[in-house]
C-alpha positions as a Markdown table, in Angstrom:
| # | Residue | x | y | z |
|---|---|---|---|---|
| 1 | Unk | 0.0 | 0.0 | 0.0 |
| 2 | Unk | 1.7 | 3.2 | -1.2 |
| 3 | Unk | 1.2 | 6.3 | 1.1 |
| 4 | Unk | -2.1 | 7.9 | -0.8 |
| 5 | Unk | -1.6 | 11.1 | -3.0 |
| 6 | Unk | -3.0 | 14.1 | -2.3 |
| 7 | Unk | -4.2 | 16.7 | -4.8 |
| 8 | Unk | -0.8 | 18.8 | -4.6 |
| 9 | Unk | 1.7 | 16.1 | -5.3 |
| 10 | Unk | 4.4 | 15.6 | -8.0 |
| 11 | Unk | 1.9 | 16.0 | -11.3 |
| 12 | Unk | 4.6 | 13.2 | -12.9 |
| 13 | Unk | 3.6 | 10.7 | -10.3 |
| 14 | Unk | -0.6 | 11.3 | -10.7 |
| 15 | Unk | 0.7 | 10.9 | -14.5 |
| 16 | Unk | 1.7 | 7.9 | -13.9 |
| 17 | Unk | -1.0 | 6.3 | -12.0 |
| 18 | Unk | -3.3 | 7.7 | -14.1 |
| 19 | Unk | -1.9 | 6.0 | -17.3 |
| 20 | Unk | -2.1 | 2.9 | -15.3 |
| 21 | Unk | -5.9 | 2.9 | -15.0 |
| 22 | Unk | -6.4 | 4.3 | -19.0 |
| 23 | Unk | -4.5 | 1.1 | -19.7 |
| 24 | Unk | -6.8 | -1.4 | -17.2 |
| 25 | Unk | -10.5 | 1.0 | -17.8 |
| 26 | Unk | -10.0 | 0.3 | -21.8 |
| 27 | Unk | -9.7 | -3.4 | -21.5 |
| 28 | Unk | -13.7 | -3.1 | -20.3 |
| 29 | Unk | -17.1 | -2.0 | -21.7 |
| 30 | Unk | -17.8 | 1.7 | -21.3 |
| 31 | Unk | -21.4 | 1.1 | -20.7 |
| 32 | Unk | -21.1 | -1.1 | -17.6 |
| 33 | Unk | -18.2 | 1.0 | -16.5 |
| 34 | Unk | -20.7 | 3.7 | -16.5 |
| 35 | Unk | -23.6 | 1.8 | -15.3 |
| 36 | Unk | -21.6 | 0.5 | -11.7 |
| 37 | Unk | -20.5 | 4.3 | -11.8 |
| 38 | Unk | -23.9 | 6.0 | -11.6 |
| 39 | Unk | -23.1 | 8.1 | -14.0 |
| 40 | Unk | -24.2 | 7.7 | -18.3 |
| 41 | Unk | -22.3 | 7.0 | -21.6 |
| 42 | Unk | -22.8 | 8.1 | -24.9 |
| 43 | Unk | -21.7 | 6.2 | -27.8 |
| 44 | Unk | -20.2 | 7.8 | -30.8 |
| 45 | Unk | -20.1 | 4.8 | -33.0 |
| 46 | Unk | -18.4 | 0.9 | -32.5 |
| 47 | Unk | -15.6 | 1.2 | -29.5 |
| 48 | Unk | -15.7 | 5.5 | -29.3 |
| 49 | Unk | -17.9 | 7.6 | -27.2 |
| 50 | Unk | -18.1 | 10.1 | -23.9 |
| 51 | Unk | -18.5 | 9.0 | -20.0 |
| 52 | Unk | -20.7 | 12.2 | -18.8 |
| 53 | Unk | -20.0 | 12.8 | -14.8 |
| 54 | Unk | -21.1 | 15.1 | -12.1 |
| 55 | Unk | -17.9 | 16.9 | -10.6 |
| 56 | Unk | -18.5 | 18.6 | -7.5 |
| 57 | Unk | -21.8 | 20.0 | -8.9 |
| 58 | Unk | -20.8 | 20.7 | -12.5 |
| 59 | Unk | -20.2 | 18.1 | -15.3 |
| 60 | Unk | -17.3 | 16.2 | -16.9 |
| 61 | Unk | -16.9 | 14.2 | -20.0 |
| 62 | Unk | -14.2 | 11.7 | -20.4 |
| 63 | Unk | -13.5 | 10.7 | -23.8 |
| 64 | Unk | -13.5 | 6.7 | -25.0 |
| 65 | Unk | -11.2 | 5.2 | -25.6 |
| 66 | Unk | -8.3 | 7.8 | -24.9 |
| 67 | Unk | -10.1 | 8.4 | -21.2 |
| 68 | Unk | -9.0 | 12.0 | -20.8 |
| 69 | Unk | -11.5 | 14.2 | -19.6 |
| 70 | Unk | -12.7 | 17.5 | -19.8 |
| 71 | Unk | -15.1 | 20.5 | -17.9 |
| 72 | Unk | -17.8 | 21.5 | -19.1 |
| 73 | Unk | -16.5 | 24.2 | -20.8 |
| 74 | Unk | -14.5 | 21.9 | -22.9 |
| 75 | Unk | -10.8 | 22.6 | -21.6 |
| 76 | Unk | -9.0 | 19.6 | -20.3 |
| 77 | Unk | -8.9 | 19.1 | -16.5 |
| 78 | Unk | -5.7 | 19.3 | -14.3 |
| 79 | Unk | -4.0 | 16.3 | -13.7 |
| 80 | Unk | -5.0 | 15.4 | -10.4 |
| 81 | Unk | -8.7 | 15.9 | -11.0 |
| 82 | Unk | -8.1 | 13.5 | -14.0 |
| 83 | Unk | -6.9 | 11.1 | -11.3 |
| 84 | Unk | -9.7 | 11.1 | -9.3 |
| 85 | Unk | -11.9 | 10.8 | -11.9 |
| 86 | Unk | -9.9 | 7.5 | -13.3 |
| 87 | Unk | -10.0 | 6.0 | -9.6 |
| 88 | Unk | -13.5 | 7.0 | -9.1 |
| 89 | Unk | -14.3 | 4.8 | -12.8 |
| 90 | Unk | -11.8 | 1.7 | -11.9 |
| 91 | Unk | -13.1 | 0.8 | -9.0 |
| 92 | Unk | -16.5 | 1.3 | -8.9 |
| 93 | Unk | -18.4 | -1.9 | -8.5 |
| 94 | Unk | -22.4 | -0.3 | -7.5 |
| 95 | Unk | -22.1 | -1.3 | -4.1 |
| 96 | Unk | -25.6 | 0.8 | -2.7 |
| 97 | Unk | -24.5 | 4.1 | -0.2 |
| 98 | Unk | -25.1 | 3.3 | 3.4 |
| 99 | Unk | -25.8 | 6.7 | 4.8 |
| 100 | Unk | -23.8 | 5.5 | 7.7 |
| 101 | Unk | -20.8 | 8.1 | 8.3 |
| 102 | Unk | -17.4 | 7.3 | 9.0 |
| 103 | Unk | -13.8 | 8.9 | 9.8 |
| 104 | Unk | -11.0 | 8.8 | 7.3 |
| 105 | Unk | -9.2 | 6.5 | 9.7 |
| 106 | Unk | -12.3 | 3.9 | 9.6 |
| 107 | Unk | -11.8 | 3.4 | 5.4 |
| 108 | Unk | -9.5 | 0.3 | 4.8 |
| 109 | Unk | -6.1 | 0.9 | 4.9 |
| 110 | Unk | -7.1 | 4.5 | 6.3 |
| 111 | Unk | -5.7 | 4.6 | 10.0 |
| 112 | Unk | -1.9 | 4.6 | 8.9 |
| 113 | Unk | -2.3 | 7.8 | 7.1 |
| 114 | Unk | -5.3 | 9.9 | 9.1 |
| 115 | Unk | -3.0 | 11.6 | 11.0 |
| 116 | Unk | -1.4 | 13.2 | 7.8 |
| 117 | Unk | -5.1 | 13.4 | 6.5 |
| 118 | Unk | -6.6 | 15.3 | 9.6 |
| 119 | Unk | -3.6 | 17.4 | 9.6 |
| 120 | Unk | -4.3 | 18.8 | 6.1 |
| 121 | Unk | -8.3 | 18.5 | 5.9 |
| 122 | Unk | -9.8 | 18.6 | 9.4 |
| 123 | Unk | -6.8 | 20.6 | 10.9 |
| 124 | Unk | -6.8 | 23.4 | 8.3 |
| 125 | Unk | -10.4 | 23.5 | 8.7 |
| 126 | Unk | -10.1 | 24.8 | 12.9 |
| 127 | Unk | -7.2 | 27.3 | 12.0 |
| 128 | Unk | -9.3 | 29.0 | 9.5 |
| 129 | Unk | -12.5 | 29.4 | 11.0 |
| 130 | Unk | -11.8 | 29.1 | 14.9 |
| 131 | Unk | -14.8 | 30.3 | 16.8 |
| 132 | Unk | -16.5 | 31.8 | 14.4 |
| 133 | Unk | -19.3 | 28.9 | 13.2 |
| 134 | Unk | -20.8 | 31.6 | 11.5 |
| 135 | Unk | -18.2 | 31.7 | 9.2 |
| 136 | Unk | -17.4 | 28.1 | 8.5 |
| 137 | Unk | -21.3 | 27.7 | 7.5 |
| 138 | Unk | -21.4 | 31.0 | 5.0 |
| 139 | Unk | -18.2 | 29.1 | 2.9 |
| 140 | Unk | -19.9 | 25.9 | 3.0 |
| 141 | Unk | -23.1 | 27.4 | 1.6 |
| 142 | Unk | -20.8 | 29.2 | -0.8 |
| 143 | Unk | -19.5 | 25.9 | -2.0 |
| 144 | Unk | -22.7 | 24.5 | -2.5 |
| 145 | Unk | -23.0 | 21.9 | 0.9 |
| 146 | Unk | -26.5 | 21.3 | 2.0 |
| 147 | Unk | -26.7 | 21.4 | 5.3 |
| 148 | Unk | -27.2 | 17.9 | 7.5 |
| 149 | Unk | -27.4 | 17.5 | 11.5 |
| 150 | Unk | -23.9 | 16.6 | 13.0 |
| 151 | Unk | -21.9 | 18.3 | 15.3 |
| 152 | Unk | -22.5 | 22.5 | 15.6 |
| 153 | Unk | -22.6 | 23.0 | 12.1 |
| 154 | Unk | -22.2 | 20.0 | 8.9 |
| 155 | Unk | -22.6 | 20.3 | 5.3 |
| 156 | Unk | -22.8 | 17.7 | 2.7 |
| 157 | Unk | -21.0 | 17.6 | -0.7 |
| 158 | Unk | -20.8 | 15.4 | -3.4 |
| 159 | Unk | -17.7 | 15.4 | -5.4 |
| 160 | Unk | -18.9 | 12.5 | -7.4 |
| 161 | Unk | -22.2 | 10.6 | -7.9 |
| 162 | Unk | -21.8 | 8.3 | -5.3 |
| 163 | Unk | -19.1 | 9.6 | -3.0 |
| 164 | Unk | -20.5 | 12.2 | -0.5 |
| 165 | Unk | -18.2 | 14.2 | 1.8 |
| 166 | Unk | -19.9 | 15.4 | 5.4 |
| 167 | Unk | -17.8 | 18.1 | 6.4 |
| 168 | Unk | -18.2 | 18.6 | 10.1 |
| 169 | Unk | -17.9 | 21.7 | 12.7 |
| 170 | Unk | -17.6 | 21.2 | 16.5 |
| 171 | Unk | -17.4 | 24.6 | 18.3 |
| 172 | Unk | -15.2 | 24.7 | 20.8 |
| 173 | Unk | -14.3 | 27.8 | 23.5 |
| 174 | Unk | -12.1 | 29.5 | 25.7 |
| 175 | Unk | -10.7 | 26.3 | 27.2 |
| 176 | Unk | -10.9 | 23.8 | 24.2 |
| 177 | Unk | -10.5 | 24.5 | 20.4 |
| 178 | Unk | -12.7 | 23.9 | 17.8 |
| 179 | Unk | -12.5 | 21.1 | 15.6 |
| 180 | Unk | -13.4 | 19.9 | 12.7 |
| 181 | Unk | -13.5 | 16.8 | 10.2 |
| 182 | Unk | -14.5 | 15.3 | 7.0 |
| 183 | Unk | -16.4 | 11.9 | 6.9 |
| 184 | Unk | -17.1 | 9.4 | 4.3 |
| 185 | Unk | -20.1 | 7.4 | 3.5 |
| 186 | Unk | -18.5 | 3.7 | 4.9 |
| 187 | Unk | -18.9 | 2.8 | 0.9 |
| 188 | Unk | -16.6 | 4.9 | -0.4 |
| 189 | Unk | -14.3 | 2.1 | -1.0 |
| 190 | Unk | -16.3 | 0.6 | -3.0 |
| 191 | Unk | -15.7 | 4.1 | -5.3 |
| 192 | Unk | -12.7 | 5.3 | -4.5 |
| 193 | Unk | -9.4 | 3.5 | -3.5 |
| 194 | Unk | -7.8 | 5.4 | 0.0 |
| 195 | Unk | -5.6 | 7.5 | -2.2 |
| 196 | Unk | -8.5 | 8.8 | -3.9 |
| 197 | Unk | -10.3 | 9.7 | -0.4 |
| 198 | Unk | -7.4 | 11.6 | 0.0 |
| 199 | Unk | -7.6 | 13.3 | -3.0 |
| 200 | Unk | -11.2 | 14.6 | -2.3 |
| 201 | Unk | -10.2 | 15.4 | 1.1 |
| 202 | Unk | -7.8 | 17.5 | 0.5 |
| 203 | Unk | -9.8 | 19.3 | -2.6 |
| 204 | Unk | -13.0 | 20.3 | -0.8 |
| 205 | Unk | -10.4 | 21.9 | 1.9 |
| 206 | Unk | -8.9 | 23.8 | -0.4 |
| 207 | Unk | -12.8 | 24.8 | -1.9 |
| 208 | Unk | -13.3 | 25.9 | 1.2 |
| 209 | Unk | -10.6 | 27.6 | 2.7 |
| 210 | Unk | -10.1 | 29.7 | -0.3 |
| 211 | Unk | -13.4 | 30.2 | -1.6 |
């Protein structure tokens, strides 16, 4: 198990990986790629076509068979995106949600590394916003989470179609800081190997700390 990547490492090594998974995703059908993905695909003719996929409330298409994928205003997407978008396809399998919420260190193979993950999601999350709830719900509405009822203040997000984020607030005080974390549906495995939790981790952090 290699230490998962987040969305700021060398672009060379997501390169990599993600030529790995074009390689393995061609050697299957794009319609029951799409279909265990929850999202659609539209053929073009015999072996050609387009995987259309929400991304974190807008739309992607990635091209068959090359698998490189776009926005929806037609420019290609940054490398790492690409990456998660290639993990998310390869190992979905249409395993049902569970709606049961769970840490980053309660994923398989997730416990070596949530020290490193809460340090750069949950972590950055309580430096930036503190005290002030107030604050930490007005960039989550900004970001386009719908509210849920966890902790002082959560918000859902759904990067992809079947791997919500519950980004959670507990307010602390004069004696105790605040803290914060962001929890997976206990399927996400089944979408999304630990690397690619990562990935999403560390990208709705970033939406949020510098929205």
């Amino acid at each position: 198990m290699s230490k998962p990547i987040r969305s700021g490492a060398a672009s060379s090594q997501l390169e990599h990986r993600a030529d790995e998974l074009r390689a393995s995703l061609r050697l299957l059908d794009p319609e029951w790629v799409a279909a265990r993905s929850g999202i659609s695909y539209l053929s073009a003719g015999p072996g050609r076509g387009e995987l259309h996929c929400p991304l974190w409330g807008k739309h992607a298409a990635i091209s068959w068979p090359s698998l490189t994928g776009y926005s929806d205003t037609g420019d290609e997407l940054p490398s790492f995106i690409q990456a998660v978008l290639l993990y998310y396809l390869h190992t979905a399998d249409g395993f049902p949600l569970s709606g049961k919420w769970v840490s980053f260190a309660d994923l398989p193979n997730g416990r070596t590394y949530n020290p490193a993950f809460q340090g750069y999601t949950g972590n950055e999350f309580a430096k930036a916003f503190g005290l002030d709830v107030s604050a930490f719900r007005s960039m989550c509405e900004k970001a386009g989470g719908d509210p849920a009822d966890a902790g002082d203040a959560s918000y859902v997000f759904r990067p992809l179609p079947r791997v919500p984020l519950l980004a959670t607030y507990w307010l602390g005080d004069d004696d105790f800081p605040s803290s914060c974390k962001i929890l997976f549906d206990s399927s996400a495995i089944h979408y999304l190997p630990i690397d690619g939790c990562a990935i999403v981790g560390s990208m709705l952090t970033k939406k949020l700390i510098t929205k």
